[in-house]
Every structure is written in structure tokens, then in C-alpha cells.
PANUBA-866940 format. One record per residue (C-alpha): residue number from 1; residue in one letter; x, y, z. Coordinates in pm, whole numbers. Layout:
N
@num:NUM; residu:A; u:X; v:Y; w:Z $
...
END
This chain:
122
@num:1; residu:X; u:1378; v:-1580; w:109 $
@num:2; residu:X; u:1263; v:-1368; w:421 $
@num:3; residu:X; u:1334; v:-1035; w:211 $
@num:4; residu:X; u:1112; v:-1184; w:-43 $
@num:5; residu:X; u:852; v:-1298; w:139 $
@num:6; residu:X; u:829; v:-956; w:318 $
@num:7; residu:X; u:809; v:-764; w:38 $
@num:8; residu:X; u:543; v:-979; w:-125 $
@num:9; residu:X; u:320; v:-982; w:199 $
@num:10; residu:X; u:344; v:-633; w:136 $
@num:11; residu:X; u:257; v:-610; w:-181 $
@num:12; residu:X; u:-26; v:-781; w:-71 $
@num:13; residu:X; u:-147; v:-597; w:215 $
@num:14; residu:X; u:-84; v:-264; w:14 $
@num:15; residu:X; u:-328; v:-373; w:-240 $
@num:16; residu:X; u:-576; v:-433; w:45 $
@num:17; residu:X; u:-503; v:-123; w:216 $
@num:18; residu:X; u:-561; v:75; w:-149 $
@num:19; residu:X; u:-931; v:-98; w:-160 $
@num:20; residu:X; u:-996; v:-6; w:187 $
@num:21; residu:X; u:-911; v:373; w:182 $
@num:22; residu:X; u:-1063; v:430; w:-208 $
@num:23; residu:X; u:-1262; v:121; w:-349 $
@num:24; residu:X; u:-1532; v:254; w:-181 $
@num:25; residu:X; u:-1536; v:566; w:-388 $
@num:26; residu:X; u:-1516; v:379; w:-756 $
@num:27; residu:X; u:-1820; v:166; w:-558 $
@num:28; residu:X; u:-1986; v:536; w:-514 $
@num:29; residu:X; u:-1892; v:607; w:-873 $
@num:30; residu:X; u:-2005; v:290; w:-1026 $
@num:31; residu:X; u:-2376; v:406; w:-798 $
@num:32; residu:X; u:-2316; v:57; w:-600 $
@num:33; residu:X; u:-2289; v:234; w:-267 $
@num:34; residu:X; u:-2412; v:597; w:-331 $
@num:35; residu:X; u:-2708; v:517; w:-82 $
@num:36; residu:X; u:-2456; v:390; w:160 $
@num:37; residu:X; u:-2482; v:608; w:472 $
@num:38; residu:X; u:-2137; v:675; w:619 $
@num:39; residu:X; u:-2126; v:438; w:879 $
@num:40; residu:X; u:-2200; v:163; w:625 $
@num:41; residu:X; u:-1881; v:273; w:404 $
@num:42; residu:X; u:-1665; v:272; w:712 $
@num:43; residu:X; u:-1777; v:-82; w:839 $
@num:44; residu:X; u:-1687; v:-184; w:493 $
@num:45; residu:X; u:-1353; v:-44; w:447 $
@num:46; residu:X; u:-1288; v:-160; w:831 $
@num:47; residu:X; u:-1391; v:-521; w:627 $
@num:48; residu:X; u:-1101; v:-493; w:317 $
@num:49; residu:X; u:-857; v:-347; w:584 $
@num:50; residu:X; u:-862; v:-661; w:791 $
@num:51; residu:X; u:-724; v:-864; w:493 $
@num:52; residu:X; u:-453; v:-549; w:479 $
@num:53; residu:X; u:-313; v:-644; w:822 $
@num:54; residu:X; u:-378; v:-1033; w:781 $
@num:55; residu:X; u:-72; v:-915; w:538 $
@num:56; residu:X; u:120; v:-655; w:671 $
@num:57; residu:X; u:131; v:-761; w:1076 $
@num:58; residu:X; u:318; v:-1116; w:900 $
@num:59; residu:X; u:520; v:-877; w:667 $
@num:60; residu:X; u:677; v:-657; w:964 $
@num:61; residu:X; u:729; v:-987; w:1202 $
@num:62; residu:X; u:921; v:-1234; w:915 $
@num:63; residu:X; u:1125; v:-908; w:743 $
@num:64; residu:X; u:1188; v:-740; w:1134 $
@num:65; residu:X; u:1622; v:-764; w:1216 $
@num:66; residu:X; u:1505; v:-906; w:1533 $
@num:67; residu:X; u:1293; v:-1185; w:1402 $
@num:68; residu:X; u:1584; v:-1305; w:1188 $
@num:69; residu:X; u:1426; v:-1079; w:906 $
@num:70; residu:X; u:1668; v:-890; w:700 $
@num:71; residu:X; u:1520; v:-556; w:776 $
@num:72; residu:X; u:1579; v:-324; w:1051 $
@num:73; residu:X; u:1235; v:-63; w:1102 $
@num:74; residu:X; u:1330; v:257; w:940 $
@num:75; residu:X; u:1379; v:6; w:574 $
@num:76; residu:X; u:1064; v:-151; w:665 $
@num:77; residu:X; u:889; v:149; w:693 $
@num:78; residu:X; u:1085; v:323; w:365 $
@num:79; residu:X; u:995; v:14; w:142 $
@num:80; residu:X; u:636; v:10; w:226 $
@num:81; residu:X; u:577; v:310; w:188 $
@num:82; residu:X; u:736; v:288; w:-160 $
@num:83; residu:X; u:540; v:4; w:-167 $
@num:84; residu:X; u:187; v:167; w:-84 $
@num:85; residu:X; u:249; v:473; w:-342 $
@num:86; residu:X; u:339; v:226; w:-607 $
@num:87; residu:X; u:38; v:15; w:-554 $
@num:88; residu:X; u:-137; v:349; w:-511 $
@num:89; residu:X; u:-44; v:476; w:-865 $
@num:90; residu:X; u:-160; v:169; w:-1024 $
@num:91; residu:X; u:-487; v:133; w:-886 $
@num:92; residu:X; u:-587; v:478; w:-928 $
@num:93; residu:X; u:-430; v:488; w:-1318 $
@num:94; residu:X; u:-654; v:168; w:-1373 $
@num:95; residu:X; u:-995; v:237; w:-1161 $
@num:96; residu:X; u:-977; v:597; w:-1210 $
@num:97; residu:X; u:-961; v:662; w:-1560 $
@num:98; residu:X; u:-944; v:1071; w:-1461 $
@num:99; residu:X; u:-608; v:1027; w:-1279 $
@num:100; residu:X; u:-276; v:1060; w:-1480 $
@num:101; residu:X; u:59; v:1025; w:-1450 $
@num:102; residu:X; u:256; v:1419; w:-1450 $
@num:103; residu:X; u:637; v:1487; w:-1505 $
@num:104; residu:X; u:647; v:1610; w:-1137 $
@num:105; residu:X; u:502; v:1190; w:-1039 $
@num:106; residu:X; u:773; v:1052; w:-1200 $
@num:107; residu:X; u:1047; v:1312; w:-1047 $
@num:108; residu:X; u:834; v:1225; w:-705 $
@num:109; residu:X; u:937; v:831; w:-756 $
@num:110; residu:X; u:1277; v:863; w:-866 $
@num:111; residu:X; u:1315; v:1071; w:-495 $
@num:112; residu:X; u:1162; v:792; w:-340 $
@num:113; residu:X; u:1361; v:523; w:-535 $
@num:114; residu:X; u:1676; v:736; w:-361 $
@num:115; residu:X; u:1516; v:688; w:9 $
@num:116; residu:X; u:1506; v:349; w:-84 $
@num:117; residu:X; u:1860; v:375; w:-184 $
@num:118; residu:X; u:1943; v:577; w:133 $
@num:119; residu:X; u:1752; v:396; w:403 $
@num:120; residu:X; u:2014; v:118; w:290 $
@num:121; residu:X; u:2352; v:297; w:312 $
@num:122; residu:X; u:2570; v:201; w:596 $
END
């Protein structure tokens, strides 16, 4: 249940942490924030990225070995990062009608499908 819950507080907080680093430039694109002076953009982004580590802090604590998680750091780390680019990928396939997905993305995954895969080896 722990390895579940991580990986959907994840999920979460990846989805967050997507909107903080790039929602604001579909905002610019959609000319809802393209009078935004930079400061304004950060403060925002700083806004979305608190709801990223209302998700990821509890993520790390409940899936961490040493919190009776079922993760030690280095497959913490490996899976959100898998997480991030996956939630990543979808977001900017959806929002960003300009972005595609290229041979060499796919080949990129299935490498990072194998860190997964590795990063769990004994």
C-alpha cells in the first residue's frame, strides 16, 4: 500500500511540478500572462510548486526504507524521475500541440524503463 501511495503522491506532485516550470508559457501563449513582468511569472510558478511539494515531501517520507517505506533513495529518485519525464511527455503532447513524439523518445524511455529495472536489482 506504501509503494502505492508513493508513487501516486508522485504522480501528483509531478503534475504540479510540470505546471510550475511550463504552464506559465501555454499562459504566455494563450496572451493570459504576456504582460506579466518576470517577477510576476516566478511568484506564480513559486504558487503551483507549493502544491508540488505538498505532494512530493509526503511521497519521499511514506515510500523512504527508513520510514517503513519500501524504497531505499537511489529507487526513489530513479522512479520519479521516470515519473516527472512521463508526466512531462504528456503534458507537453497535450498543451503543446507543436511537440511530438520521435523514434529517438521512445528509445529514450525504454533506457529509462531499464534504470527502473536496474535501480531494483540486488
Amino acid at each position: 500500500m506504501k509503494a502505492l501511495a508513493t508513487v501516486l503522491l508522485l504522480i501528483t506532485s509531478n503534475v504540479f511540478m510540470t505546471f510550475a516550470w511550463y504552464g506559465h508559457l501555454k499562459l504566455q501563449e494563450m496572451k493570459i500572462s504576456s504582460g506579466w513582468p518576470l517577477i510576476l511569472v516566478i511568484l506564480f510558478s513559486w504558487g503551483v510548486a507549493f502544491f508540488e511539494y505538498c505532494a512530493q515531501v509526503p511521497a519521499n517520507r511514506i515510500g523512504f526504507i527508513e520510514n517503513g517505506g519500501p524504497f531505499n533513495l537511489m529507487q526513489l529518485k530513479v522512479i520519479q524521475e521516470v515519473i516527472s519525464l512521463t508526466v512531462f511527455t504528456v503534458v507537453a503532447t497535450l498543451m503543446f500541440k507543436g511537440q511530438s513524439l520521435e523514434w529517438n523518445h521512445f528509445v529514450a524511455f525504454f533506457f529509462l524503463v531499464l534504470a527502473v529495472f536496474f535501480v531494483f536489482l540486488k
